[in-house]
N, C-alpha and C positions, 0 to 999 in steps of 0.2 A: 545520437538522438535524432527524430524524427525531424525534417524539416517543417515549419508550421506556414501554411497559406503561402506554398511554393519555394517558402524565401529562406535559407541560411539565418543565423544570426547573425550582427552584424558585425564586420570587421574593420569597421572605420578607426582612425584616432581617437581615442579620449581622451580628455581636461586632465591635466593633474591632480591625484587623489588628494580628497578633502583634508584639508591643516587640521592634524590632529587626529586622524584618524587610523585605524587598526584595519587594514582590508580585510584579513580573514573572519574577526568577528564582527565586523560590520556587513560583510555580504552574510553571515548567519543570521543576522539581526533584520535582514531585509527578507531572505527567506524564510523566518519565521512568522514574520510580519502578514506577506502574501499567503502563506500556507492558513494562516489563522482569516483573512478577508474572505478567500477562495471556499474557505471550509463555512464560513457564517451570514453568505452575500452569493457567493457563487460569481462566476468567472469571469463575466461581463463587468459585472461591480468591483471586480480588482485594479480599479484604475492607479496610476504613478498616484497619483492624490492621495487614495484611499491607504494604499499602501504605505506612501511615504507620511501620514497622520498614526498611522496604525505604529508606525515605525519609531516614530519621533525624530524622522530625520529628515532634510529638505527634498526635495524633488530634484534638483544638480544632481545631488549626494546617490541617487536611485540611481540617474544618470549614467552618473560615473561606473557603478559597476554591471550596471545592463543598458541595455540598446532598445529592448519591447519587453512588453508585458509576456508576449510568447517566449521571451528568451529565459523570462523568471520561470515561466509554468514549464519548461524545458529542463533549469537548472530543478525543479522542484521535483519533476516526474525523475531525475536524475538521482537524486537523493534518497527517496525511498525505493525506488524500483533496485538501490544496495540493499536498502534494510529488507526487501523480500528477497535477494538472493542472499542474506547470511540467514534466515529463518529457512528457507529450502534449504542450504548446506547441514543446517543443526539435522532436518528430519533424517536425510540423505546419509547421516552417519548409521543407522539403523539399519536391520535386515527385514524385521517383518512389518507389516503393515501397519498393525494394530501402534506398535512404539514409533511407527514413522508422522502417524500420526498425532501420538501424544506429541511430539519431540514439535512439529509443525504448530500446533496449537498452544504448546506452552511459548514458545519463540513472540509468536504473535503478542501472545497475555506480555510477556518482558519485554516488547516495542512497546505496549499502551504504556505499560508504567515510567517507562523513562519518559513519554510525553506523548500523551493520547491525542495530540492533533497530527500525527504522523498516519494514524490507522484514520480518521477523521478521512485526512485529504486525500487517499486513498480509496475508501468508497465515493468522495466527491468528483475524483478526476477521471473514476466511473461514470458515472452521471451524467458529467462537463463534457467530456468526451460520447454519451450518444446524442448528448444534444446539440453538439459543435464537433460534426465529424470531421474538419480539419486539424482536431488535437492531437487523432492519432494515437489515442492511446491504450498499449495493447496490453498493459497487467494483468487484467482479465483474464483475456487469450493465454497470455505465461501460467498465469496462477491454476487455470482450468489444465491445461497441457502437463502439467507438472502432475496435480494430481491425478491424471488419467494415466500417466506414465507408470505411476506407485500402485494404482489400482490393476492395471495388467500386468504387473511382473506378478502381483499378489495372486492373481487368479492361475497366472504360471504355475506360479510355487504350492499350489493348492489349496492357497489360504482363504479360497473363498470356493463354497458350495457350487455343483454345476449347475444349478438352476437359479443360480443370482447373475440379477445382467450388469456387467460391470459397468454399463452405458447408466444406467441407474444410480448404480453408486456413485459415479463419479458426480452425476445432479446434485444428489444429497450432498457431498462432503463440497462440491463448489459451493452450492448453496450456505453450507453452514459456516466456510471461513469468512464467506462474505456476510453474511448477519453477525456474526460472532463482532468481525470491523466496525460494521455500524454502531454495532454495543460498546463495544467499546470505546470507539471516537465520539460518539455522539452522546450518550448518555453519561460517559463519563464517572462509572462509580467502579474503583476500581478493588474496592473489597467483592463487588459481586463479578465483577470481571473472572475473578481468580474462582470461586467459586463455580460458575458456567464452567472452568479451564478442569479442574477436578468433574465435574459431572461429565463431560464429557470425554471424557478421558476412560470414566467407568462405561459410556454410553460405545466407546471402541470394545472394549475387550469385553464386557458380559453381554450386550448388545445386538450390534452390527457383527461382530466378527464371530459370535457366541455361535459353537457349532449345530446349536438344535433348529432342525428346521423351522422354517417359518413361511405361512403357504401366502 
């Protein structure tokens, strides 16, 4: 992961873990916590306080299993930045575009419903990250990269007309994974979630990928 404002995380001693305590779901507990501040406050307002109120756990107990707030937003971008690459592996199973697509966009719909503040903090740490360029944070960059990758082998394979600019395409479907995030993380309704996931699904193969020209 990226170092934040120069510095490593830290590697000092810590205190012996809190009497009674479970470390693996307790550092869950504290990353949901942050993820939920960061997604409803934004990233400034994610102080040890906020987090550890949000948490129900003391400020020590934060402590003990991080060192800064960068180190949380570090373990945080760490976490989902898995969940975009097993949703890139599900499209990546695919040959043409049109199902690399769906397979990409339903992945996404089945991250909101196990818990829509994953796709929430994901468009946030968008956000956090142009307005605090020491975050560092390139998801973006990945997620753009990836689909322009799928868009030129598609135009290879001649799945797309000579007179569509793949440079074009790729705006649009950047564009639509990331509004589809915000819809989902933000609004939060995930019967229409899945409905958007079907429409656009039909919106790939009669559509966009539909062979009748379109001037």
């Amino acid at each position: 992961m990226p170092q934040l404002n120069g510095h490593a995380p830290s590697t000092g001693r810590r205190r012996g873990r809190p009497v009674g305590s479970d470390s693996a779901e307790t550092r869950s507990r504290i990353l949901r916590a942050a993820r939920r501040v960061i997604n409803e406050r934004g990233y400034h307002a994610a102080t040890f306080q906020a987090i550890a109120v949000t948490a129900e756990l003391s400020r020590p107990t934060l402590h003990y299993y991080f060192a800064s707030r960068e180190e949380i937003f570090e373990a945080l971008l760490a976490d989902v930045s898995g969940v975009m690459a097993d949703c890139i592996a599900k499209a990546q199973r695919h040959e043409r575009l049109v199902d690399q697509l769906s397979a990409l966009v339903k992945a996404i719909q089945e991250v909101d419903q196990r818990d829509h503040s994953t796709l929430a903090f994901l468009v946030s740490a968008r956000l956090e990250a142009s307005r605090n360029p020491e975050l560092e944070y390139d998801g973006d960059a990945a997620m753009r990269a990836f689909i322009a990758t799928l868009v030129d082998a598609a135009a290879d394979r001649g799945e797309l007309q000579e007179h569509v600019s793949s440079k074009s395409v790729v705006d649009l479907l950047h564009s639509v994974v990331w509004g589809m995030g915000f819809y989902a993380g933000f609004v939060n309704d995930a019967e229409k979630t899945h409905e958007i996931t079907k429409q656009l699904t039909r919106v790939f193969a009669h559509g966009l990928l539909n062979p009748v020209s379109v001037s």
